[in-house]
N, C-alpha and C positions, 0 to 999 in steps of 0.2 A: 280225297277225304273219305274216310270210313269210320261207321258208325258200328259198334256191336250189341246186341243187347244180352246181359248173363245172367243175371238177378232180374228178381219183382217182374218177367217176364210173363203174362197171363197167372201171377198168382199175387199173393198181397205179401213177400217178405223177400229180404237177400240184397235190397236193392244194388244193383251194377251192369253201369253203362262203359264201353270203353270207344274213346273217341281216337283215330289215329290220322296224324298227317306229318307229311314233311321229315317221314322216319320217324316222329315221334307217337309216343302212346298215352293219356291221362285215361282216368279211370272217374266217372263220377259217381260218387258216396264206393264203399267197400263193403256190404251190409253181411250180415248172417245171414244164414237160409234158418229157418225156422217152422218145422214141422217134422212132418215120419221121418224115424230116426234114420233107416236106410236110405233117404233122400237125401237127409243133412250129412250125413257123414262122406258122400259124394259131394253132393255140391260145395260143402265148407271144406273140402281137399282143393276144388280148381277153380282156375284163373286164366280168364281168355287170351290172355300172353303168359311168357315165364316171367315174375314178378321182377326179377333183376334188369327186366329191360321195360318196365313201366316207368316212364319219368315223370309223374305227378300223379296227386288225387285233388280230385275239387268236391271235399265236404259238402253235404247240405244241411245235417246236423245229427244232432248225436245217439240219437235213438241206434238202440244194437241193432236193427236189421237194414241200415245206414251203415253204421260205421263199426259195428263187431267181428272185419273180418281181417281190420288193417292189423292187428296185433300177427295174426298169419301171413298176412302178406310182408311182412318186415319179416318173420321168419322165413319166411321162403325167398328171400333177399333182394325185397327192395326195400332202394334206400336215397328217394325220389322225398319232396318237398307233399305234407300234407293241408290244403290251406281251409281256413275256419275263422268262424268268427272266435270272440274272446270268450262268450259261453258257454259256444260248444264245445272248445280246448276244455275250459272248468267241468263241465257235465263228462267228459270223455275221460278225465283221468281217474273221473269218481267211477264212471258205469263199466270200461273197459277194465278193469283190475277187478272188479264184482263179476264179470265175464270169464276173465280168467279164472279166478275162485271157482266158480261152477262148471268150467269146464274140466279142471283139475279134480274137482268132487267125483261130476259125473264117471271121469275116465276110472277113480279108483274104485265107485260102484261097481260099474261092467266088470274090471278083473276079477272085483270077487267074489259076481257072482261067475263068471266064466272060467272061477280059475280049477272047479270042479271037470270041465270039460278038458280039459288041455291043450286049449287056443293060446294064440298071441295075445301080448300083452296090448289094450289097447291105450294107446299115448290120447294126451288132451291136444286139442286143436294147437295151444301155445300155452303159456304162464304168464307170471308177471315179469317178466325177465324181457321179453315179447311186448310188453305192454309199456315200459319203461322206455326201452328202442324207439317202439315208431311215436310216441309223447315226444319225443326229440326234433323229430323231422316235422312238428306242427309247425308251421306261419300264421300268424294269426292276419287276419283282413276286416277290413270294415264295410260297412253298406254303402254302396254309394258311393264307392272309390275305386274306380277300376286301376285293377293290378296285370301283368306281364309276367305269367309264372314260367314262360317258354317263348323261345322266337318262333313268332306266329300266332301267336293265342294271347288275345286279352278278353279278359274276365271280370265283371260285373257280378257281385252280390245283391239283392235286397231281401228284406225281412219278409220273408214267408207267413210270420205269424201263426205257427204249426208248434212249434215250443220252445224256450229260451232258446237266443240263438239260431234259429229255423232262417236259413237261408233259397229260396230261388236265384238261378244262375241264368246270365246270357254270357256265352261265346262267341267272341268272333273270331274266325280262326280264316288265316289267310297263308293259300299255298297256290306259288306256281303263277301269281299274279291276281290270282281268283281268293275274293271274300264271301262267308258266308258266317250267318249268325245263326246261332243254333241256342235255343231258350231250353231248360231245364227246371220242372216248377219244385222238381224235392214234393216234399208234401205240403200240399196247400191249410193253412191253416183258413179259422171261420171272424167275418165278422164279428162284432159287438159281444165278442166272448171278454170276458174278466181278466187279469192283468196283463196280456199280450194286444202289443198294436193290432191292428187289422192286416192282412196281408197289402202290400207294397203292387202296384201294376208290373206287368211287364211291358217293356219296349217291344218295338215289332220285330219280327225276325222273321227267317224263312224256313226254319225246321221247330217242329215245340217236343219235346218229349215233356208228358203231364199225366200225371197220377190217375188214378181212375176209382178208388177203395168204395168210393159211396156213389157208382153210375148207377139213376134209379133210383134213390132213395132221397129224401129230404127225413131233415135233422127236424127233433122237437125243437120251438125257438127256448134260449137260454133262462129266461127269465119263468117259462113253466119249467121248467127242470128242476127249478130253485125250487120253485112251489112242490114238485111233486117227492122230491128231496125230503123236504121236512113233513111230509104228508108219510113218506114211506118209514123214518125214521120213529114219527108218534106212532104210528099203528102196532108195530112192531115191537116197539119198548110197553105199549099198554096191555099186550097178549105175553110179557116177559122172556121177548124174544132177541135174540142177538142181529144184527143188520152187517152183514160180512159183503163187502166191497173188493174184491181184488181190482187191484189197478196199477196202473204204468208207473214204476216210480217215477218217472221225469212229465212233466205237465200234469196229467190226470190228477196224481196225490194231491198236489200242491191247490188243483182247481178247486177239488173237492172241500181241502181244509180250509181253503179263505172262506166258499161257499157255507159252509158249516161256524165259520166264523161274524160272515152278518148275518145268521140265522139267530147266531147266539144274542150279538148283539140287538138284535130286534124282539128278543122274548119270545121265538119262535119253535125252538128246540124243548123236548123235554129234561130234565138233570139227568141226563145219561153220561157216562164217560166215551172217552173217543182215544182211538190208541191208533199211531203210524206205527204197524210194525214192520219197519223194514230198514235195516241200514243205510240201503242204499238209498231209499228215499230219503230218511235223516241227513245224510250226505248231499243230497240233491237239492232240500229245501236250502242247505247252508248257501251250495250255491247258487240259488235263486235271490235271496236276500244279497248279495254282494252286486247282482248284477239289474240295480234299476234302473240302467238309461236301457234297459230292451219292456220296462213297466209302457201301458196307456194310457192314456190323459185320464182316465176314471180309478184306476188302481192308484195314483199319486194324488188323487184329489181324495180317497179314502184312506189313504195314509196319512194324512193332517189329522184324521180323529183317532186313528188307530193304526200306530206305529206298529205294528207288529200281526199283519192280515195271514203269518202263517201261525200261528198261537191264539190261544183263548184258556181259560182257566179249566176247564174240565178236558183239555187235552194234553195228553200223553203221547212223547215218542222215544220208541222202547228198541233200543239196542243188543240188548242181551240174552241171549235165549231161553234164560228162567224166565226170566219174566216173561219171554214171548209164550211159554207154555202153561203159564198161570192162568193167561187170557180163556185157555182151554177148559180150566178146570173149574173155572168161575160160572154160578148160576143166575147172574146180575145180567139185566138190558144194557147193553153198551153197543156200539161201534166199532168194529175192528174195520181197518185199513191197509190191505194188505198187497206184496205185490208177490206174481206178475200180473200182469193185466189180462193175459189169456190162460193162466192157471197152468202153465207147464212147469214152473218151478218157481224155489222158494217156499217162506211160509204161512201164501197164501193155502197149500197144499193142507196142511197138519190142520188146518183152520176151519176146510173145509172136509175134510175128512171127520172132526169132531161135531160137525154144526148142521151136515146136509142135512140127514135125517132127522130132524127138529122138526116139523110144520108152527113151532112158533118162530122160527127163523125164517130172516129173509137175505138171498144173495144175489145183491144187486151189481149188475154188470154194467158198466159204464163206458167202453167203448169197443171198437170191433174185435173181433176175435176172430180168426184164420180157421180152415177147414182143419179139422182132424185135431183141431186140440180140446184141450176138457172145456174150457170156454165156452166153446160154441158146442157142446154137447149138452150143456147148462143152457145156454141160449134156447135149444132146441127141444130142454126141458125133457132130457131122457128122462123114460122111467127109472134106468139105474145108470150110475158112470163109474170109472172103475179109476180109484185114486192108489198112487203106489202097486197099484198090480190089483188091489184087492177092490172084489162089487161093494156100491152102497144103493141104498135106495134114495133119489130124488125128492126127500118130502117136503123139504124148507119152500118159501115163497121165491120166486125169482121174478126179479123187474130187470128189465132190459130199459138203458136211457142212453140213447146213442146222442141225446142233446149234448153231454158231454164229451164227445168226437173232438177229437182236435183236428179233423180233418173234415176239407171241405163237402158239403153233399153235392149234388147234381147241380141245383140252380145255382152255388155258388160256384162250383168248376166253369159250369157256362159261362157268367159272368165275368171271372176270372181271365179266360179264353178271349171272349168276348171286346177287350182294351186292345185285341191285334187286327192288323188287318189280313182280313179274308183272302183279297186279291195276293200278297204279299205271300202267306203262308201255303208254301206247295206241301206239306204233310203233317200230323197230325199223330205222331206215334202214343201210345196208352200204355203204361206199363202199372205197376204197384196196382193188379186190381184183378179179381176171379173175372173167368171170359165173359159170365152173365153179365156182371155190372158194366165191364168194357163193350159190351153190345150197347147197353140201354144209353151210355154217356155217348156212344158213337152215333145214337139217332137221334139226342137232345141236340146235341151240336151238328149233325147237319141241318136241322130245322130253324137253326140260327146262321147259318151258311157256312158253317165252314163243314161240308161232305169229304177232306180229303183223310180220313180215318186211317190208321192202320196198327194191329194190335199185336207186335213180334211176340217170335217166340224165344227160346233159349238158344243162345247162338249163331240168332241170325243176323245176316250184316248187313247193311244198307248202302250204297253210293251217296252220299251229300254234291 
């Protein structure tokens, strides 16, 4: 049995593990690499085998740096079983075809700006052509039901609690006479967060591969967030200033608009207007409302008063892109809601291009953002950041609220970790996480006993 690791390997995006035994290969999540562009265009080319001979993927959910790379790997011809829950099928035919779109966009920018040079033309990773294919090859699976996708591998889902659909995996994969279980936690979602369960325990195993995004750090708890929410929202609309949000369309949007929805409800909000502009969030709330048996026992007990916790009257979600560029040209306090959530594309872009240089504006960033994107250059509160090629100057206000994270921090990874046993677990691999935070999660958790840490890099393979 061999383990490789190819994606989210000491960085926080791309995720891809590939498991091989018994002549067979599974691949777990297929993720995008997301970052410098001469990185991505490598890394979203390869595939730690040739795809036509991978015989499964095992999903953990739908987020593109999970699962934006299966539409490539079905072009480059596999044509293996993809297994997911039922949300994250609905989140992946909305997100995956939005993927395709911008990767089609992106490839016709490049030629023309390159077509002055007289280079190759450069082709998009895939299309919707690509994205129709591997939507074929989904199975869908349930929590708590173990499934047999290959002789020798059964497989076990639960709810991760990371975003509609967010699964953690155990494997047990038996070759040659010899069993071993190898745990997979996807991304950990947070307690006592708003309409997702809690994350689910894992059983014991003998290998874990677990996320690492927030080693080091603890999350503001949820309920000041809320508070600081509508603290940052009055201030901002009283000085006549816009509150610009980029965020994830899948979770984040969604958290954000319930949150903004018993605000309203509570008399807590000023009369501001509130606009989701993003399609593909639009698309993403739709499938959030279809899917509430993944709701928690507190999101279904506020749906007795208010059937409808993604709407509220002074919200707008805006499809079209006059109207997305009216938002621009508008002198009114309002809220825009925009994706991506780390600012590389999309029309959070145009939003913030028209809005940075404001100091009555504020752009508040609401979950992690990766090195080397405008995000985290926002985060880092340059003096200037440079949008579509061109400088701006940094004036608007920024608040950073990682309380909003759909991903677990330190004490709760520990914790998490923490449900196995010690004696049982001989390793401890970290992946989805910069090597600073994979340090500091590697000294939490040996201080809780499990010392047997180790943080691969790209390509390297393990014995199980």
């Amino acid at each position: 049995m061999k383990l490789t690791f190819w994606g989210a390997a000491q960085t926080v995006t791309g995720s891809m593990h590939m498991v091989e035994f018994g002549g067979r290969r599974v691949l777990l999540d297929c993720g995008l690499y997301q970052g410098r562009r001469r990185d991505a265009e490598s890394y979203n080319k390869e595939f730690p085998a040739p795809p036509s001979r991978i015989d499964a993927v095992l999903l953990s959910h739908a987020h593109i740096d999970h699962s934006g790379l299966l539409p490539r790997l079905f072009r480059d011809g596999f044509r293996g079983k993809v297994y997911a829950t039922a949300a994250t099928l609905g989140l992946c035919e909305r997100m995956l075809a939005d993927s395709a779109h911008i990767q089609e966009k992106d490839a016709d920018w490049v030629n023309r700006r390159e077509r002055r040079r007289g280079t190759d033309k450069v082709l998009p990773l895939y299309d919707q052509r690509d994205v129709d294919g591997v939507l074929e090859l989904f199975e869908i699976v349930e929590y708590g039901a173990p499934f047999r996708p290959l002789e020798g591998l059964s497989v076990e889902y639960r709810d991760a609690g990371h975003i509609l659909g967010s699964a953690s995996m155990m494997l047990t994969i038996t070759e040659a006479g010899r069993t071993v279980k190898l745990g997979f936690t996807g991304d950990i979602g947070r307690g006592n967060r708003p309409i997702l369960r809690d994350p689910q325990p894992m059983e014991d195993c003998d290998y874990l591969i677990c996320e690492s995004t927030y080693g080091g750090r603890t999350h503001e708890p949820s309920d000041r967030a809320k508070d600081r929410l509508a603290h940052v929202v009055g201030q901002t609309a009283s000085r006549g200033g816009k509150v610009i949000i980029p965020a994830f369309a899948v979770g984040r949007t969604q958290e954000i608009v319930f949150r903004l929805d018993e605000l309203t409800n509570e008399g807590r909000l000023p009369p501001v207007p509130v606009y989701v502009d993003s399609p593909l969030a639009v698309n993403v709330t739709d499938v959030f409302k279809k899917h509430p048996e993944c709701y928690d026992d507190e999101m279904l007990a506020y749906m007795e008063s208010d059937s409808d916790p993604f709407g509220f009257a002074r919200l707008t979600y805006i499809r079209d892109v006059a109207d997305s560029k009216k938002l621009n040209t508008s002198r009114l306090p309002m809220v825009i809601i925009s994706a991506s959530g780390m600012c590389e594309a999309g029309r959070i872009l145009h939003h913030l291009r028209n809005n940075i240089e404001d100091p009555r504006n504020t752009v508040m960033i609401v979950g992690y953002c990766a090195e080397h994107t405008l995000g985290r250059r926002i985060v880092e509160r340059k003096r200037e950041v440079k949008i579509f090629g061109e400088p701006y100057k940094l004036r608007a206000d920024v608040e950073v609220m990682n309380a909003y994270s759909a991903h677990a921090d330190e004490p709760e990874l520990v914790r998490f970790v923490g449900h196995l046993d010690p004696q049982r677990l001989k390793k401890i691999f970290l992946v989805h996480g910069d090597p600073s935070r994979q340090l500091a999660l590697f000294e939490a958790l040996a201080e809780n006993g499990y010392d047997r840490g180790h943080g691969p890099v790209r390509g390297e393979s393990i014995e199980l």
